[in-house]
C-alpha positions in Angstrom: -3.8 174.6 -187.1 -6.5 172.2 -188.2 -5.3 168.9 -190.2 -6.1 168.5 -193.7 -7.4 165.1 -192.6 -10.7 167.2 -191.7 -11.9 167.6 -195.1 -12.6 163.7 -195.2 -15.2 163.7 -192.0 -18.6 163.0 -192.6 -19.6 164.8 -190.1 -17.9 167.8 -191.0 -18.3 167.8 -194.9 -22.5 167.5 -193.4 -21.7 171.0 -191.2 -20.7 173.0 -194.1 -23.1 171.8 -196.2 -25.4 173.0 -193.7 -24.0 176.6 -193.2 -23.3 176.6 -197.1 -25.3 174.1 -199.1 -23.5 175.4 -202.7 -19.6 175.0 -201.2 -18.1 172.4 -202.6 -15.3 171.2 -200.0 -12.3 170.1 -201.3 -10.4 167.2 -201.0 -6.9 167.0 -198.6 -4.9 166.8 -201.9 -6.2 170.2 -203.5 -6.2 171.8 -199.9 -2.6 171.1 -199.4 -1.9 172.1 -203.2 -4.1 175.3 -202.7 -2.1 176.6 -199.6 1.2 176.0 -200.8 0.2 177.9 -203.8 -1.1 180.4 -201.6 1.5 180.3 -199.1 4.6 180.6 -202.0 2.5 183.8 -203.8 2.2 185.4 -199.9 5.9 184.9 -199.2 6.9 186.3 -203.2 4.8 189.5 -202.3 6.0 190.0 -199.1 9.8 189.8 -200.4 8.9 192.0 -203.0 7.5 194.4 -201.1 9.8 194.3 -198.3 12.8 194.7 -201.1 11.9 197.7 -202.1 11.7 199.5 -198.4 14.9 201.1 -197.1 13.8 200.4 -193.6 11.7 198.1 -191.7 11.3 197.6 -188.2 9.9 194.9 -186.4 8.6 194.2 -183.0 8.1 190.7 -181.6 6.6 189.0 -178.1 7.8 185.8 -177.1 5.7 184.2 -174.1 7.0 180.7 -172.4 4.3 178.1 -170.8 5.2 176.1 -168.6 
């Protein structure tokens, strides 16, 4: 994961605008807002979806550093 706290370099808001001088990068506050926006409608339509399946299966793989 990348911090919000991004958004506010210099240096960084000068990278975009050189890969993509019409994006308009927004600021930590509307970033935050955005995803948990995003991240609430993903998680309704996943429950909904999910609720309407009589069976789901799963698989998972757990790896430990140390």
């Amino acid at each position: 994961m990348v911090p919000g706290s991004l958004t506010d370099s210099e240096r960084f808001r000068d990278f975009l605008k050189y890969l993509s001088p019409d994006f308009a990068v927004p600021s930590r506050r509307k970033l935050s807002r955005d995803l948990k926006v995003m991240g609430s409608k993903a998680k309704s339509e996943l429950t909904h979806l999910l609720s309407q399946q009589n069976y789901v299966a799963t698989t998972s793989k757990i790896y430990f550093f140390t």
